[in-house]
C-alpha positions as CSV (number, residue, x, y, z in Angstrom):
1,X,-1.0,-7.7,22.7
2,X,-2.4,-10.9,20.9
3,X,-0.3,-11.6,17.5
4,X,-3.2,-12.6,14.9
5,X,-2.2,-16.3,12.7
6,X,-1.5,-16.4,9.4
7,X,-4.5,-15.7,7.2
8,X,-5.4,-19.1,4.7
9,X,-6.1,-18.5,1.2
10,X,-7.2,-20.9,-1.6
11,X,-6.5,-19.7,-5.2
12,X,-8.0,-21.4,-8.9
13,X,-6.3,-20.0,-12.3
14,X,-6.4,-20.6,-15.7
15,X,-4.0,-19.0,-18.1
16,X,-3.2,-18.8,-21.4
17,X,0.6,-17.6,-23.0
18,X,1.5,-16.3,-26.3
19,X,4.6,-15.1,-27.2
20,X,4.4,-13.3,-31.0
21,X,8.0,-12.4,-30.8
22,X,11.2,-14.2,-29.1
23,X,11.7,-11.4,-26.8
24,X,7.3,-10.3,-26.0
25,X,5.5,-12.1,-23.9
26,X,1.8,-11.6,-23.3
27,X,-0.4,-13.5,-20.7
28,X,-4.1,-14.1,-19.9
29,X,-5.3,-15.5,-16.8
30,X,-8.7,-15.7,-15.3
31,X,-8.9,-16.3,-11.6
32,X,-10.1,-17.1,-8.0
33,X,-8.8,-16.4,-4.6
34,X,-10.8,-17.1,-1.0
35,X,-9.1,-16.2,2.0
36,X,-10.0,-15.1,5.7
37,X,-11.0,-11.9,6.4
38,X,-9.4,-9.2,8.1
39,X,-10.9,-6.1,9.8
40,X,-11.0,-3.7,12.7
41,X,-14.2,-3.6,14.8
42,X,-15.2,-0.4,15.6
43,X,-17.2,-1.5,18.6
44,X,-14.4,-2.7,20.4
45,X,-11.6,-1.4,17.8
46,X,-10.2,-4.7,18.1
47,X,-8.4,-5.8,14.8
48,X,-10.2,-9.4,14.0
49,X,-10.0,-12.1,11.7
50,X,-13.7,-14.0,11.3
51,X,-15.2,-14.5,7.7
52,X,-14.2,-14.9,4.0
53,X,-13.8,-12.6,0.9
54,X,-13.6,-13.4,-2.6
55,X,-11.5,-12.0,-5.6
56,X,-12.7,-13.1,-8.8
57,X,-11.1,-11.4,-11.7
58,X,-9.7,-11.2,-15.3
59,X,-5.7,-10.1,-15.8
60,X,-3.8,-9.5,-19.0
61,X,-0.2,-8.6,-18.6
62,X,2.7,-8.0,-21.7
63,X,6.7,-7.4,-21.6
64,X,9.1,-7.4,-23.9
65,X,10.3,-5.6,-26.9
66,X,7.7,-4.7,-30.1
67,X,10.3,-3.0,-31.9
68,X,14.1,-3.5,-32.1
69,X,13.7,0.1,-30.9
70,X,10.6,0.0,-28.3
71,X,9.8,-2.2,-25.0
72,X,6.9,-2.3,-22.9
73,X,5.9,-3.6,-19.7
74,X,2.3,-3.4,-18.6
75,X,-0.9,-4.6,-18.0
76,X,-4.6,-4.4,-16.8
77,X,-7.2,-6.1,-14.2
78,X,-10.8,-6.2,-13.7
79,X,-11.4,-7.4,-10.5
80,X,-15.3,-8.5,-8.8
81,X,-14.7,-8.6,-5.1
82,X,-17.3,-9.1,-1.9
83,X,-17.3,-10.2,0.9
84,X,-18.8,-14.2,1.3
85,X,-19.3,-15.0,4.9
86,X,-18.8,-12.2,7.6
87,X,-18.6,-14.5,10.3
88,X,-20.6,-12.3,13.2
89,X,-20.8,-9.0,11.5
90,X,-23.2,-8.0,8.6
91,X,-20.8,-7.9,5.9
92,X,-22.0,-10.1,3.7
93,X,-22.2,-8.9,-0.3
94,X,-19.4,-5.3,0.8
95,X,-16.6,-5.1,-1.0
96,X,-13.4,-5.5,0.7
97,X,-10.3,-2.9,1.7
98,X,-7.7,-2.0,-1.4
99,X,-9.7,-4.1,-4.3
100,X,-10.2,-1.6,-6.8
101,X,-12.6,-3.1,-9.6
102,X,-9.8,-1.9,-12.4
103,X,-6.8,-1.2,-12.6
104,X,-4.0,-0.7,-15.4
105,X,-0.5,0.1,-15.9
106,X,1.9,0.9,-19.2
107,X,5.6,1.5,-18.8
108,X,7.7,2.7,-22.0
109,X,11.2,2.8,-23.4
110,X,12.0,3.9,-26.3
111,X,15.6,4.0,-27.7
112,X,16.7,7.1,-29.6
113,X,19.1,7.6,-32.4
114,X,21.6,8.6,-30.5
115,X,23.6,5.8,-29.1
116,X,22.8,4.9,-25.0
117,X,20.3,7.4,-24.8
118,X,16.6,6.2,-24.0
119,X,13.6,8.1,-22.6
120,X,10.6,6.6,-20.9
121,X,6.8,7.3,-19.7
122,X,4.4,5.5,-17.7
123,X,1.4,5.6,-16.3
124,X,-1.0,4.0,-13.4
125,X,-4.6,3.9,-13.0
126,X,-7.2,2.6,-10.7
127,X,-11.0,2.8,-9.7
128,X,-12.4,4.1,-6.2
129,X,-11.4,1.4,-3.4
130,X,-13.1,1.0,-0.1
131,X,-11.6,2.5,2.5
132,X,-13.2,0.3,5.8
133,X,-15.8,-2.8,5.2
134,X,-18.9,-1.2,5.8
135,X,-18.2,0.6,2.7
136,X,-18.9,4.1,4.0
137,X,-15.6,5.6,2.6
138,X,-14.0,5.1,-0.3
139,X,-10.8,6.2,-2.1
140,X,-10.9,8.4,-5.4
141,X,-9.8,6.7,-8.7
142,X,-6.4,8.4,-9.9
143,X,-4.5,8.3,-12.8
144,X,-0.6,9.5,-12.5
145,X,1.9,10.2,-15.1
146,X,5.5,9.3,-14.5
147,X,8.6,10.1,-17.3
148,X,11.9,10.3,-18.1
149,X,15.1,9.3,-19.5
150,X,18.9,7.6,-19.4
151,X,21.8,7.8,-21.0
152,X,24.5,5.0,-20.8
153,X,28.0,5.3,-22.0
154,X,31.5,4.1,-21.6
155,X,34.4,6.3,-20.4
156,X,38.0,5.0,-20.6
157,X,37.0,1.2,-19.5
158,X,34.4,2.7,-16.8
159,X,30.4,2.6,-17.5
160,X,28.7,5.6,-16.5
161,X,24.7,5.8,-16.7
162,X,22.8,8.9,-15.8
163,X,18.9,9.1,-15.1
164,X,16.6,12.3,-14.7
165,X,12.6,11.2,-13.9
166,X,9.2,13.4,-13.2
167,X,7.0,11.3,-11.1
168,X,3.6,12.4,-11.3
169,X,4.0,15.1,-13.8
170,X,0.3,16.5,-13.4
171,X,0.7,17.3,-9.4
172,X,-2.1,15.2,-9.0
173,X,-3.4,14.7,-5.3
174,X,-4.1,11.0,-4.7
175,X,-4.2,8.4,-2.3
176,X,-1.9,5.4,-3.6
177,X,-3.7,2.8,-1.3
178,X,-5.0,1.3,1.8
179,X,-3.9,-1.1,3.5
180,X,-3.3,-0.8,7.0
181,X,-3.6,2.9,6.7
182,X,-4.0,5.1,3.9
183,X,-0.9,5.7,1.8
184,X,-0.6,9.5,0.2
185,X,0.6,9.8,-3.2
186,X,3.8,11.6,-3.8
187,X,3.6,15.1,-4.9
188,X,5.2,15.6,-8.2
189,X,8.9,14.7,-7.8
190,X,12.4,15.4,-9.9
191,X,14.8,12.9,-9.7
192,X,18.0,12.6,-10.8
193,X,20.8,9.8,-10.5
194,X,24.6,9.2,-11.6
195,X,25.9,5.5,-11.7
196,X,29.6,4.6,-12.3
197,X,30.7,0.8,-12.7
198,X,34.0,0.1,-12.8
C-alpha cells in the first residue's frame, strides 16, 4: 500500500462585506480554486492522482440577527466546475466528484414571547453531483427540511436548556454526498436533549 502526497491547490478571491446592522453580517465573494486531481481507475482500480480541476464560482453568505427577535445563518453557491488537464485519461471538459453546480442553506431562530423559549427551521438544497469522473452517474438534487426548538431557564442557581429537533421532516430519501463513497441521508429523525450547567 502506497500513501498518495498531499494534493496542491492554488485559490484567487475577491470579496466584498457589508454589515447593515452591528450584529448581521453579509458577504460576497467570487472565486477560483485549481488543484490536482484525484480519481480511481477503473482499469487497474488503482486510486491516482494525474491532472487538474477547476472550481470557479459565485458565494453569498449572511449571519446575524435582523430583528431583536430573529437570527439567520445561511447562504448560497453557484459553482462552474470541469475538469482542465486529465493528465493520461480523457477527462478533459467532465465535471468533477461532489461539485454540485448550486447549492443553498437557511437556518432560523426565532425567539418567542415567552421568556428562553425559541424555535428553529432549516433547510438544505443542492443540484445533481457526479458520482465518478466519466460522468456516467450522478446523484439526485435533494432538498431536506430540518426544525425545532429550546427552551432555556434557570433553576435555583443551575441553567437548564432542553432541545427537541425533526431532521428531515418530509422522509425524504437522499444521498448527502460523495466523497470517497456515497454518504446516505438520514431517515427522518426525533431528537431530543437535556443540558444542566451548574
Amino acid at each position: 500500500t502506497q500513501i498518495a502526497p498531499p494534493v496542491d491547490a492554488e485559490q484567487f478571491e475577491f470579496g466584498v462585506k457589508w454589515q447593515p446592522r452591528s450584529d448581521l453580517v453579509v458577504t460576497l465573494a467570487a472565486f477560483q480554486i485549481d488543484r490536482g486531481l484525484e480519481f480511481l481507475d477503473t482499469a487497474d482500480n488503482v486510486f491516482k492522482q494525474d491532472g487538474l480541476q477547476r472550481h470557479r464560482g459565485v458565494d453569498l453568505i449572511f449571519s446575524g440577527a435582523v430583528t431583536d427577535d430573529l437570527r439567520l445563518l445561511g447562504g448560497f453557491a453557484f459553482l462552474d466546475a470541469d475538469i482542465v488537464e486529465a493528465g493520461e485519461m480523457a477527462f478533459n471538459g467532465s465535471t468533477p466528484r461532489n461539485a454540485p453546480k448550486f447549492s443553498a442553506s437557511l437556518y432560523a431562530e426565532y425567539a418567542l414571547p415567552i421568556s428562553g423559549l425559541f424555535v428553529n427551521a432549516s433547510i438544505e438544497h443542492k443540484s445533481e453531483q457526479q458520482v465518478d469522473i466519466p460522468n456516467l452517474r450522478t446523484i439526485d438534487n435533494f432538498t431536506r427540511i430540518d426544525i425545532g426548538g429550546r427552551y432555556e431557564f434557570e433553576f435555583r442557581n443551575t441553567h437548564i436548556r432542553m432541545t427537541a429537533n425533526i431532521q428531515n421532516i418530509t422522509d425524504k430519501n437522499y444521498w448527502a454526498s460523495y466523497d470517497q463513497g456515497l454518504v446516505l441521508g438520514e431517515p427522518r429523525t426525533f431528537n431530543f436533549g437535556f443540558d444542566i450547567r451548574f
